[in-house]
DOGU-572236 format. One record per residue (C-alpha): x, y, z; residue number from 1; residue in three letters. Coordinates in nm, 4 decimals. Example, Ala and Ser with C-alpha at 12.3 -4.5 7.8 and 13.67 -1.06 7.14 Angstrom:
BEGIN
<node X="1.2300" Y="-0.4500" Z="0.7800" k="1" r="ALA"/>
<node X="1.3670" Y="-0.1060" Z="0.7140" k="2" r="SER"/>
***
This chain:
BEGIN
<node X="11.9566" Y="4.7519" Z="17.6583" k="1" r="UNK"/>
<node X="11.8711" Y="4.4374" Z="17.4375" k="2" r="UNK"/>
<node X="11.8247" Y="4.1364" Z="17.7037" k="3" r="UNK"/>
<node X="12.1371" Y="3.9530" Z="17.6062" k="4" r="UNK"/>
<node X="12.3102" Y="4.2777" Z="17.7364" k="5" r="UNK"/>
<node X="12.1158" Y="4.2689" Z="18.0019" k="6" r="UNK"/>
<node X="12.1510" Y="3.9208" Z="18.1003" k="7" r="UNK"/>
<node X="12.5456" Y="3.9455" Z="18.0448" k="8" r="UNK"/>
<node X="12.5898" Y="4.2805" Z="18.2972" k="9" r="UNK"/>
<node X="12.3862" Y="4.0760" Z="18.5405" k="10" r="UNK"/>
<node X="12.6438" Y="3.7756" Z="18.4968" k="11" r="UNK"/>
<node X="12.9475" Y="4.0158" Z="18.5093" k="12" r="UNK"/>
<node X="12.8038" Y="4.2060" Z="18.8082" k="13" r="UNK"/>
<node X="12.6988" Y="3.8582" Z="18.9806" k="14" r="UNK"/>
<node X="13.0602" Y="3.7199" Z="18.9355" k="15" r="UNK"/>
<node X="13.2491" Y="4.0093" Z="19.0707" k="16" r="UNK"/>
<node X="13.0495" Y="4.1139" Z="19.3315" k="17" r="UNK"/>
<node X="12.8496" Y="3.8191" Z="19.5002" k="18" r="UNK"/>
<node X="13.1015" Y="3.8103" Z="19.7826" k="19" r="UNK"/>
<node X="12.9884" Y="4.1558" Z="19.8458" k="20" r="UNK"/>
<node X="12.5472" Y="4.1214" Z="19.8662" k="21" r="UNK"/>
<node X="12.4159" Y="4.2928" Z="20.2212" k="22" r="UNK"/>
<node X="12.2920" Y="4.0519" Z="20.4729" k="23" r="UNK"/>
<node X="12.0424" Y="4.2311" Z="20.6707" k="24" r="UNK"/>
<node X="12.0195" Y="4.2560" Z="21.0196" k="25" r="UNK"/>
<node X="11.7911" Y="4.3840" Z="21.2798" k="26" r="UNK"/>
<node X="12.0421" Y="4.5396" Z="21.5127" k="27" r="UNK"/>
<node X="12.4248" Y="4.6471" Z="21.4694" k="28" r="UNK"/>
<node X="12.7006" Y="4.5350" Z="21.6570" k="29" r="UNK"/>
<node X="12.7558" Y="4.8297" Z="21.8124" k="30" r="UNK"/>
<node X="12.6301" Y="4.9430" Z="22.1096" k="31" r="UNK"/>
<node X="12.4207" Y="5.1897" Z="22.1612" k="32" r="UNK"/>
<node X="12.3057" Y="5.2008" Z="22.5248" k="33" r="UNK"/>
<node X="12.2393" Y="5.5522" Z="22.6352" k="34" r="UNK"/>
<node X="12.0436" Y="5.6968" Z="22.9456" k="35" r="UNK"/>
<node X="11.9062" Y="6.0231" Z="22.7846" k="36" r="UNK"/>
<node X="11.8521" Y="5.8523" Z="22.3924" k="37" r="UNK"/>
<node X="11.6407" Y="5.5292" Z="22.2876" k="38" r="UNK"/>
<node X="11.8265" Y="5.3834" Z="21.9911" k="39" r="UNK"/>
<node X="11.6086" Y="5.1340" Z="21.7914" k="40" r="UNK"/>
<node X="11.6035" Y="5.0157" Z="21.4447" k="41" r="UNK"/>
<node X="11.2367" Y="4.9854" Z="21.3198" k="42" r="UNK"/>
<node X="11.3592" Y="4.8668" Z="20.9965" k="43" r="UNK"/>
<node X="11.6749" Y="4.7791" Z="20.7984" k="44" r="UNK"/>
<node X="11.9428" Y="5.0054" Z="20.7592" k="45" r="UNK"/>
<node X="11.7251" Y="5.2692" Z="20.9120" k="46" r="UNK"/>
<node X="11.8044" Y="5.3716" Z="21.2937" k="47" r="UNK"/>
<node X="11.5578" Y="5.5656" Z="21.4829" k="48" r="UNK"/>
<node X="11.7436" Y="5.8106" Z="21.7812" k="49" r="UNK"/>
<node X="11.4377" Y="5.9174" Z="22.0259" k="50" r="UNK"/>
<node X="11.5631" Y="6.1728" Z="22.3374" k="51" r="UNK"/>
<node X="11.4434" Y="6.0178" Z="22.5938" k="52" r="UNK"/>
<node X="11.3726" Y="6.2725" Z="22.8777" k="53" r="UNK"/>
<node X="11.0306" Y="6.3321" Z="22.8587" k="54" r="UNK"/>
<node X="10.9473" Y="6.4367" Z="23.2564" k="55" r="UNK"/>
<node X="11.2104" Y="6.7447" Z="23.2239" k="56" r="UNK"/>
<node X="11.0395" Y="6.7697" Z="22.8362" k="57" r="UNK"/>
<node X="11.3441" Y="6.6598" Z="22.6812" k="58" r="UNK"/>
<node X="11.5851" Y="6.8998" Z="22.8259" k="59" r="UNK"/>
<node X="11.9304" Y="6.9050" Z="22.6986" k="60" r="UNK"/>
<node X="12.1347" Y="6.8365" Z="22.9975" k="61" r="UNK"/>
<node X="12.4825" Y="6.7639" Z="22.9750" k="62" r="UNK"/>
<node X="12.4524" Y="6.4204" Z="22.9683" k="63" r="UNK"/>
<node X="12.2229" Y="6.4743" Z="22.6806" k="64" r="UNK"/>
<node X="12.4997" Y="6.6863" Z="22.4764" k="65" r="UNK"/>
<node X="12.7337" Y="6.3871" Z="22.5449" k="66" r="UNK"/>
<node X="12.5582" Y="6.1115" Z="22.4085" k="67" r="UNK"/>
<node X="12.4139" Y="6.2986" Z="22.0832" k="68" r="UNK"/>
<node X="12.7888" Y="6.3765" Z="22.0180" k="69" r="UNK"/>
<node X="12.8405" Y="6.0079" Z="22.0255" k="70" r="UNK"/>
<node X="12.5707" Y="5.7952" Z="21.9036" k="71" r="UNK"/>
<node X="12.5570" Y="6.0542" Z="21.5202" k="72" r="UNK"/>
<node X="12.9682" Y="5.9659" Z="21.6059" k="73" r="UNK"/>
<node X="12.9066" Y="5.6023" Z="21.6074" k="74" r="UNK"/>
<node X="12.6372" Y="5.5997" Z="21.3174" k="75" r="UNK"/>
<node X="12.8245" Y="5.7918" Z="21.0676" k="76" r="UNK"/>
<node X="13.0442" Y="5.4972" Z="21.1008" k="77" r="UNK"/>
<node X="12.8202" Y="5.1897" Z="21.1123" k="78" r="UNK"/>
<node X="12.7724" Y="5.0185" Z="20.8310" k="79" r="UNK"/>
<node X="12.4485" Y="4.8865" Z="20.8880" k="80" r="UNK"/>
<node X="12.3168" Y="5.2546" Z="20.9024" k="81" r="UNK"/>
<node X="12.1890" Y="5.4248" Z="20.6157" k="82" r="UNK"/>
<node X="11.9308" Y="5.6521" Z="20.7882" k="83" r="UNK"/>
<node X="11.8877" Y="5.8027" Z="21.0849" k="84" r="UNK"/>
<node X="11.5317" Y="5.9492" Z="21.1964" k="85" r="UNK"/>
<node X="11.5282" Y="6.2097" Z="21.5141" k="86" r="UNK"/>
<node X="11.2293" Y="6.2308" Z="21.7236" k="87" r="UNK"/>
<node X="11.1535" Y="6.2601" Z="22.1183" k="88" r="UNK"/>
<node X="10.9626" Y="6.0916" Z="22.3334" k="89" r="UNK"/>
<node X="10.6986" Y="6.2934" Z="22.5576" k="90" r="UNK"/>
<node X="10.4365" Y="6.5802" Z="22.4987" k="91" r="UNK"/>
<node X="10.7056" Y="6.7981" Z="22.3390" k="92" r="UNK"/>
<node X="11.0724" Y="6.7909" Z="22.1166" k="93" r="UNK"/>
<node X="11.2725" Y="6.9669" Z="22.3843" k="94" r="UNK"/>
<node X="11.2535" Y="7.2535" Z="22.6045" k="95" r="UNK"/>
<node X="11.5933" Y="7.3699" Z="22.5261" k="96" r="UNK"/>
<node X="11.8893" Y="7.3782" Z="22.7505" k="97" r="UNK"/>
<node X="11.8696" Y="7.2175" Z="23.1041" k="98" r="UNK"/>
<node X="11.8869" Y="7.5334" Z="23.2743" k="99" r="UNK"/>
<node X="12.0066" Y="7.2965" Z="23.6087" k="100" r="UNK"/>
<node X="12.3442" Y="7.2970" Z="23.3977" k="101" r="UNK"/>
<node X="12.3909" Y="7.6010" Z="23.3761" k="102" r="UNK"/>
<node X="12.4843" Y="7.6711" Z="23.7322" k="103" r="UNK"/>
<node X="12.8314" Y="7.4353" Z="23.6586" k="104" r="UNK"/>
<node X="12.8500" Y="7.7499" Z="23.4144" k="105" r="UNK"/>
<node X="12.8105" Y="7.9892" Z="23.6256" k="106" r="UNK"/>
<node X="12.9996" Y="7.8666" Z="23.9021" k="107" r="UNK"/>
<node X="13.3083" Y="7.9276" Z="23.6173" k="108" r="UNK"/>
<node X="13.1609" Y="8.2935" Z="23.5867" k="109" r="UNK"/>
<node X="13.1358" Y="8.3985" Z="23.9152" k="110" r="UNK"/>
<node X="13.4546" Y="8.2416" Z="24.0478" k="111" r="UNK"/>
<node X="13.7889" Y="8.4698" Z="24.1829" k="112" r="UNK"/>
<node X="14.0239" Y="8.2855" Z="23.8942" k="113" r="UNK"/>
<node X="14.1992" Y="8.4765" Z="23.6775" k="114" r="UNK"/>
<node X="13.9744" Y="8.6489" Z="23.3957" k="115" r="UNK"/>
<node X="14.1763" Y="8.5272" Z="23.1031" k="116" r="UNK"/>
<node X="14.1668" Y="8.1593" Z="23.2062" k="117" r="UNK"/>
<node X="13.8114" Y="8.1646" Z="23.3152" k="118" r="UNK"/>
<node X="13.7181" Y="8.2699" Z="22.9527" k="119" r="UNK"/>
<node X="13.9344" Y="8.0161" Z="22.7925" k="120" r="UNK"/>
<node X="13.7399" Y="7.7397" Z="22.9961" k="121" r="UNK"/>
<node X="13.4124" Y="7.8750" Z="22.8635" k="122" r="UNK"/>
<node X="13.5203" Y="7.8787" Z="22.4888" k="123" r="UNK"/>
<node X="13.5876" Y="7.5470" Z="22.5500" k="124" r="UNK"/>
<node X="13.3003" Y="7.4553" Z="22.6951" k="125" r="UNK"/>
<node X="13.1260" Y="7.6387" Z="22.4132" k="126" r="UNK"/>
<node X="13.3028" Y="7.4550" Z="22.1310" k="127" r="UNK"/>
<node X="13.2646" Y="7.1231" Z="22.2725" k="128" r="UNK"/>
<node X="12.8570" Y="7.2038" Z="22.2866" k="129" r="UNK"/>
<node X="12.8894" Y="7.3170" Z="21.9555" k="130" r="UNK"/>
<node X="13.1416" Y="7.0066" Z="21.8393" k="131" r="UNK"/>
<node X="12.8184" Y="6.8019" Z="21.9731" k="132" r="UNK"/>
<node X="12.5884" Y="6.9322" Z="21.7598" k="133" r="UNK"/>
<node X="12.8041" Y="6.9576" Z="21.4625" k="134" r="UNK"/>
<node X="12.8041" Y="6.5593" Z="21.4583" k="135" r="UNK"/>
<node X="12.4717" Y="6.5407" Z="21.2970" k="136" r="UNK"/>
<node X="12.5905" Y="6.7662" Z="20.9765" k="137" r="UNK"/>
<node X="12.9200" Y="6.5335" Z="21.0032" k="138" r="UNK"/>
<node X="12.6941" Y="6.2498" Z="20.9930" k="139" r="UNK"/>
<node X="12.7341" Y="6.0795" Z="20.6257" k="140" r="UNK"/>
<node X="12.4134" Y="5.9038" Z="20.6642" k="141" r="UNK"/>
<node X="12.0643" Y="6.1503" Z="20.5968" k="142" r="UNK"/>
<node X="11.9230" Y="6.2839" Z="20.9008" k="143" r="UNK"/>
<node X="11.5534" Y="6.2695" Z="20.9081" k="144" r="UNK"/>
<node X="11.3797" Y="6.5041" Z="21.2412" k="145" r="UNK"/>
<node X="11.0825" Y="6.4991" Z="21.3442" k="146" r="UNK"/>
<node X="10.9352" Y="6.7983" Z="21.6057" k="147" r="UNK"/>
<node X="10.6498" Y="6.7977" Z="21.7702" k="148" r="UNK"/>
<node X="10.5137" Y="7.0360" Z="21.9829" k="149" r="UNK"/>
<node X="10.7451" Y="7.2405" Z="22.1386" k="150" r="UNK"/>
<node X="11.1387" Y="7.3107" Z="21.9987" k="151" r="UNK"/>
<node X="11.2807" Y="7.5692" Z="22.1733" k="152" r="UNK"/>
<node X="11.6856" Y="7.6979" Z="22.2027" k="153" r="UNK"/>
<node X="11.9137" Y="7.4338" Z="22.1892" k="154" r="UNK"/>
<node X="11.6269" Y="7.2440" Z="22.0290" k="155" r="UNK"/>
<node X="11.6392" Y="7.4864" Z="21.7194" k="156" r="UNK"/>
<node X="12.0274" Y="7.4517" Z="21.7208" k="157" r="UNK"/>
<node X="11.9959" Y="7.0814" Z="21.7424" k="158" r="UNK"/>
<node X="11.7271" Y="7.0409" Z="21.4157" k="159" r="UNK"/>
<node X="11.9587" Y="7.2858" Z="21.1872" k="160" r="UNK"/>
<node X="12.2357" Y="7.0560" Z="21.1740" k="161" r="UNK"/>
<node X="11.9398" Y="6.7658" Z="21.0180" k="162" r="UNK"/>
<node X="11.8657" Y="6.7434" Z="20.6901" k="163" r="UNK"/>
<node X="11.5373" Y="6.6705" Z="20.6621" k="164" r="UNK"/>
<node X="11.2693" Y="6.8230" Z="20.8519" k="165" r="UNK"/>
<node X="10.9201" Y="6.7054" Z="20.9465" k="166" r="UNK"/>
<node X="10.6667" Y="6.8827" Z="21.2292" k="167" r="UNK"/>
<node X="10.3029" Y="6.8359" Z="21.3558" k="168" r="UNK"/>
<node X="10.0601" Y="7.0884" Z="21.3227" k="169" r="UNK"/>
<node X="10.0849" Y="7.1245" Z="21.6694" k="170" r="UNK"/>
<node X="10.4670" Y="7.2346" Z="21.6640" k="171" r="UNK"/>
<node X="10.6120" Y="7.5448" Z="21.7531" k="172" r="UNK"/>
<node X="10.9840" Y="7.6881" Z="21.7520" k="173" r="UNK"/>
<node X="11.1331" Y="7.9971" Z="21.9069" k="174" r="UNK"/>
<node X="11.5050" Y="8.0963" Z="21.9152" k="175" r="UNK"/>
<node X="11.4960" Y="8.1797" Z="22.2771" k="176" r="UNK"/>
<node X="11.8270" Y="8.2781" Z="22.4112" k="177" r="UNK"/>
<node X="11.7887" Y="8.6684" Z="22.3595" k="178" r="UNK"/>
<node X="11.5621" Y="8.6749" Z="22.6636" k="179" r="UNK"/>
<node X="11.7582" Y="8.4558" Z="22.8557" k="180" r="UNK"/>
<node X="12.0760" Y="8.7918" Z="22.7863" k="181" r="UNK"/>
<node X="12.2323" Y="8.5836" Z="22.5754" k="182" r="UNK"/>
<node X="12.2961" Y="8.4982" Z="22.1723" k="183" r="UNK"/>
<node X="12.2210" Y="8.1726" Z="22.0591" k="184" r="UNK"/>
<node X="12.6147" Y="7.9963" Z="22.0515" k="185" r="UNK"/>
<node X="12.5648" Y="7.6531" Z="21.9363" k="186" r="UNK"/>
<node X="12.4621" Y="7.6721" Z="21.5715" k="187" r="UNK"/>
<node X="12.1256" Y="7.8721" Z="21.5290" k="188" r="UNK"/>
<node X="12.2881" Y="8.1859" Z="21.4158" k="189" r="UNK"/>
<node X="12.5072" Y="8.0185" Z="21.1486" k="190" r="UNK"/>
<node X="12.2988" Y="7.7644" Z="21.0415" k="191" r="UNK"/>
<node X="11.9186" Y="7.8798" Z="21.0149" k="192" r="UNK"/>
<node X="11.9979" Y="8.1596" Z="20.7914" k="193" r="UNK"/>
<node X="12.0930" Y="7.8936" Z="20.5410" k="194" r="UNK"/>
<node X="11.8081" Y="7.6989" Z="20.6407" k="195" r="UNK"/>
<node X="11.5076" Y="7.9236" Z="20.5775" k="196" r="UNK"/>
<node X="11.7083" Y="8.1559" Z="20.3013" k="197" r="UNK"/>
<node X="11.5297" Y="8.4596" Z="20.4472" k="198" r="UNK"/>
<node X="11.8081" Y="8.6917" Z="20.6863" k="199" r="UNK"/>
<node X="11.5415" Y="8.9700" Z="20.7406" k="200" r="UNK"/>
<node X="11.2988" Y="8.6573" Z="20.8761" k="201" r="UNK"/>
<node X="11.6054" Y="8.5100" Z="21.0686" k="202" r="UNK"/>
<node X="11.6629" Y="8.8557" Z="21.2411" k="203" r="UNK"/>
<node X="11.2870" Y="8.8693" Z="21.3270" k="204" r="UNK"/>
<node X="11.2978" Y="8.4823" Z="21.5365" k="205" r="UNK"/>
<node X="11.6284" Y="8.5911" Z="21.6597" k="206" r="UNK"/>
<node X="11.5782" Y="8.9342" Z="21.7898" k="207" r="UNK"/>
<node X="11.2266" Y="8.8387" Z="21.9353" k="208" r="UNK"/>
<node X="11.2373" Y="8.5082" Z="22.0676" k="209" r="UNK"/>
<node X="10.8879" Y="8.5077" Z="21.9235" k="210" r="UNK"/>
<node X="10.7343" Y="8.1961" Z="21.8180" k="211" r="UNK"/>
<node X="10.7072" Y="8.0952" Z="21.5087" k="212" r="UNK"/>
<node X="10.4187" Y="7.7870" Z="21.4150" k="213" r="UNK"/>
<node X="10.4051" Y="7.5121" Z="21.2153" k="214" r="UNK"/>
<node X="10.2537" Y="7.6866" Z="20.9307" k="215" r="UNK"/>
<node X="10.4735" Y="7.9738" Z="20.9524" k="216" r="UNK"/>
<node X="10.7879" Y="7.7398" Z="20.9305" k="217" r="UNK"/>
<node X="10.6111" Y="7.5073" Z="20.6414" k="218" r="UNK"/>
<node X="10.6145" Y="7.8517" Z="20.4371" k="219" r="UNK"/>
<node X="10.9463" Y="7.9202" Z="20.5354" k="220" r="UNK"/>
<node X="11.1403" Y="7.6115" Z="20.4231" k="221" r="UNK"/>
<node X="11.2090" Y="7.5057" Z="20.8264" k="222" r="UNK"/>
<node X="11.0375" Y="7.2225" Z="20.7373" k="223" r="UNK"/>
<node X="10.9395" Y="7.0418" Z="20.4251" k="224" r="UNK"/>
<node X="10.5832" Y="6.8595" Z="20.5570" k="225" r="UNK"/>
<node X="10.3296" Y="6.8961" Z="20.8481" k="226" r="UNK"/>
<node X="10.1063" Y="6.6713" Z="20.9726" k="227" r="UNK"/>
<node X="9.8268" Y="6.6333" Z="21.2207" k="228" r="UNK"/>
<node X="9.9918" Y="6.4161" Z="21.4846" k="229" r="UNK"/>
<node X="10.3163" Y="6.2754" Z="21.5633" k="230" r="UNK"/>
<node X="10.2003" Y="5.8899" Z="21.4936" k="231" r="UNK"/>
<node X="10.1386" Y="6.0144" Z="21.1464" k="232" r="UNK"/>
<node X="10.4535" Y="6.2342" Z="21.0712" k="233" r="UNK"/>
<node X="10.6307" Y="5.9063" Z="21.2548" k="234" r="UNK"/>
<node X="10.4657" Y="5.7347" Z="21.0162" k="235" r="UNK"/>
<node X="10.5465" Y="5.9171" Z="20.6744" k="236" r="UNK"/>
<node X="10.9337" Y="5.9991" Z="20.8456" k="237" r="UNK"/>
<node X="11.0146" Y="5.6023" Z="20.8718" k="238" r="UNK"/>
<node X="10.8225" Y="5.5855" Z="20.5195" k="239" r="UNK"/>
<node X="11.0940" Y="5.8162" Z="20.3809" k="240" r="UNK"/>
<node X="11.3583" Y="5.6329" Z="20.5532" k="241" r="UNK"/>
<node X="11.2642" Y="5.3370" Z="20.3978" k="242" r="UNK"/>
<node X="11.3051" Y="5.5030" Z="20.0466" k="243" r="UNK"/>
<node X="11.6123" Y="5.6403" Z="20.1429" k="244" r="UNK"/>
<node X="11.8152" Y="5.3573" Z="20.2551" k="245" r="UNK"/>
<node X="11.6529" Y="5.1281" Z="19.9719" k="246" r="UNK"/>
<node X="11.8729" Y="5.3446" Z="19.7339" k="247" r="UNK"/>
<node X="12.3029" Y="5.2965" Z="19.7005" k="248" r="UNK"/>
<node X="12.4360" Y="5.3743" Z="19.9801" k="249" r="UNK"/>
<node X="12.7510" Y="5.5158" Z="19.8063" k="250" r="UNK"/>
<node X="12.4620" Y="5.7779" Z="19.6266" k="251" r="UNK"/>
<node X="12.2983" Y="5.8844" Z="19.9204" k="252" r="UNK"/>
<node X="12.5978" Y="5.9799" Z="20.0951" k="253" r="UNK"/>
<node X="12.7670" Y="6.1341" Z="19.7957" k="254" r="UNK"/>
<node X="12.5078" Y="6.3153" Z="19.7863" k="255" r="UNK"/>
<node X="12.4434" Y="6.4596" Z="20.1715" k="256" r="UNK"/>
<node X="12.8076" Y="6.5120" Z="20.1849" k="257" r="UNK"/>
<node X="12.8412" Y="6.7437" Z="19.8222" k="258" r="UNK"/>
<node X="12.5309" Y="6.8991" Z="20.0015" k="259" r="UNK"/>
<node X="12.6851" Y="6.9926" Z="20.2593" k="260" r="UNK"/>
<node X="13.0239" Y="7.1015" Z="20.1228" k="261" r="UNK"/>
<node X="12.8772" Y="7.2888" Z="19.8196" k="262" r="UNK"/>
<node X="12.6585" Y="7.5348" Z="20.1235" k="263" r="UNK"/>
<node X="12.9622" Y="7.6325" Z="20.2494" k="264" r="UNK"/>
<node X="13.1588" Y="7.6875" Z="19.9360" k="265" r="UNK"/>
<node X="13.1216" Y="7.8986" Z="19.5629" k="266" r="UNK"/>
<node X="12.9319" Y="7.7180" Z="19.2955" k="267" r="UNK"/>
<node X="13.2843" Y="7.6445" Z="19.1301" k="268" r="UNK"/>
<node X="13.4491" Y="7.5046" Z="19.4127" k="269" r="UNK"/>
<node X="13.1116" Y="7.2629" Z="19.4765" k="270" r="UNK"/>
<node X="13.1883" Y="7.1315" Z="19.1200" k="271" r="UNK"/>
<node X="13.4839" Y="7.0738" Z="19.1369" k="272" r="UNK"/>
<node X="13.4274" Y="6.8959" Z="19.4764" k="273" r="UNK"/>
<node X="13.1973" Y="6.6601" Z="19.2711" k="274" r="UNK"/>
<node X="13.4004" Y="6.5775" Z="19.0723" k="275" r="UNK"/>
<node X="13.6523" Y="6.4851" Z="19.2184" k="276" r="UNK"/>
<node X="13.4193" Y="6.2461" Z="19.4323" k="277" r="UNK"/>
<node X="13.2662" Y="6.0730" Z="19.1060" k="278" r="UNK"/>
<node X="13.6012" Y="6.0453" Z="18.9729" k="279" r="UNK"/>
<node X="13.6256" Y="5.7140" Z="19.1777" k="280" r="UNK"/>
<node X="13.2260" Y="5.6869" Z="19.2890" k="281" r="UNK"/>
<node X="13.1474" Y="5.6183" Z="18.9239" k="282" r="UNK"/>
<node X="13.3663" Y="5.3497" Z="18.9101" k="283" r="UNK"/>
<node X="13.1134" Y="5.1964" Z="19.1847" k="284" r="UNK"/>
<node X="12.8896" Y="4.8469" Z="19.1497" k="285" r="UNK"/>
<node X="12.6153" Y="5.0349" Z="19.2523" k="286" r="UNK"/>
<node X="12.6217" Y="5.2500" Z="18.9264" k="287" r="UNK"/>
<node X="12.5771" Y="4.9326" Z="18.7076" k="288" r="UNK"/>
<node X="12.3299" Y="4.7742" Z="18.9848" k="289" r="UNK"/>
<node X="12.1278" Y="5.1005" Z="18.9317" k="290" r="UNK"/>
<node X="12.1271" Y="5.1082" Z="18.5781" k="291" r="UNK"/>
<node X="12.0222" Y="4.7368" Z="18.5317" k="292" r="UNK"/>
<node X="11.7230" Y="4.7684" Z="18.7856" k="293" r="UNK"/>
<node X="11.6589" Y="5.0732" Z="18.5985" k="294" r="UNK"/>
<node X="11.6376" Y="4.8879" Z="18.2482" k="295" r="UNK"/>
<node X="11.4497" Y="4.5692" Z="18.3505" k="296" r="UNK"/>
<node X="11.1193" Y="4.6450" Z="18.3413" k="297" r="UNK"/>
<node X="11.0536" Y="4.2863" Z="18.4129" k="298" r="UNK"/>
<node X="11.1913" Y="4.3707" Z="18.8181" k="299" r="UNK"/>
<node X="10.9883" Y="4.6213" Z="19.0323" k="300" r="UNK"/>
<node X="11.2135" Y="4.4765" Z="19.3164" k="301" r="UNK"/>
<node X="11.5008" Y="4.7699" Z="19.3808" k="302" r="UNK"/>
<node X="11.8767" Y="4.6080" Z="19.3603" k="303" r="UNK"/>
<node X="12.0071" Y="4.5099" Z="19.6795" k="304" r="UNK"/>
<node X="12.3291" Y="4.7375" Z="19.7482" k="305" r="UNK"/>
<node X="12.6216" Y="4.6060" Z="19.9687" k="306" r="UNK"/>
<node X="12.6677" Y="4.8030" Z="20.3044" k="307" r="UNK"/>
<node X="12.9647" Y="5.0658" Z="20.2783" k="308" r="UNK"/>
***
């Protein structure tokens, strides 16, 4: 683009969309007080959700469930969230379920009520759980985890429904519900079989609760990166974050949400899904914004996109 082009797109773009430049700020409007999560936001746009039960290692109690269904809820909706990075506090990810819970279960089980309505409660129960842990693949905005040390159960359920996976060396995972006489009910089964791309490996974790360690899931696809300790993987994951949120905001999301469609659907239907999103999308500022940046050579500063 010759720079009179250049310099009348920036004019064009400046005029009809100055009303409409981001304004950063450090913290949204919306709460997000929890007792089991530490919500912070260690940079702009980019939201950092820590469980925060590290004496009972993380555990997901029900409290837990609750409050992941509604902070990925409340973030999927908050403008001033691009990117969300997953981590725990402690000496581990999570133990799995809060086996203390499960006695509220059982008490359903073992009661004298009627067979038929005792089984609808628990399919409720179960859907819920897995309604919970759906709201991170609902979530437009990427999903970033990071695992250390142990991930175990509903800790392997919970980093399926994430797009972007990061571990220590030190990290371990084990689908562990077959030894407690049970199958894994909350998203394992379904979703790491489209996560790792191997079934006959899938049917190996699942049928054997054995472990399976951080270079085992590197070669597997489970993750994408390992690293040494968790203040470097923090590091690198709030690094990528940064990248991520840098870029339109109307792209990213396009993009996590086509992903997401297009593994559940035929080729064709994912392209045709496309296009019907760029369709309008194209039509975006961000397009030209991207373009321009693109073209100047003169600017290593990436355009500044307006929240959406």
């Amino acid at each position: 683009m010759s720079l009179p082009a250049t310099k009348l797109c920036r004019q064009l773009l400046s005029f009809s969309c100055r009303s409409y430049l981001p304004s950063f700020r450090l913290m949204s409007s919306i709460s997000y007080e929890y007792q089991a999560l530490n919500v912070t936001v260690p940079s702009p746009f980019v939201f950092n959700v820590e469980m925060n039960r590290p004496a009972k290692m993380n555990a997901l109690n029900k409290e837990m469930w609750s409050e992941i269904g509604d902070v990925f809820t409340k973030l999927d909706q908050d403008p001033n969230c691009r990117v969300v990075v997953l981590s725990a506090a402690g000496k581990m990810f999570s133990s799995g379920v809060d086996l203390s819970d499960l006695t509220e279960l059982a008490s359903i089980m073992y009661s004298e009520e009627d067979i038929a309505r005792k089984s609808l409660t628990i399919y409720q129960t179960l859907r819920q759980a897995q309604g919970l842990i759906t709201s991170l693949e609902k979530c437009k905005k990427p999903v970033i985890c990071c695992i250390h040390n142990a991930c175990v159960g509903a800790g392997v359920d919970l980093i399926t429904a994430t797009d972007i996976r990061l571990c220590t060396e030190d990290a371990w995972f084990c689908v562990k519900e077959v030894d407690m006489g049970l199958a894994a009910d909350v998203g394992t089964l379904q979703r790491l079989p489209r996560v790792i791309g191997s079934q006959s490996l899938v049917n190996d974790l699942c049928l054997t609760a054995r472990k399976m360690k951080s270079a085992e899931a590197e070669r597997s696809g489970l993750v994408s990166s390992t690293f040494q300790s968790k203040e470097e993987m923090m590091k690198a994951a709030l690094s990528m974050a940064d990248n991520i949120a840098s870029k339109s905001p109307v792209a990213v999301q396009g993009t996590k949400l086509n992903l997401v469609y297009s593994r559940e659907h035929s080729v064709e239907e994912g392209l045709d899904h496309v296009a019907k999103w760029n369709m309008t999308m194209l039509q975006s500022e961000d397009v030209m914004k991207a373009a321009m940046s693109a073209m100047d050579k003169s600017n290593s500063e990436p355009p500044e996109f307006a929240n959406l």
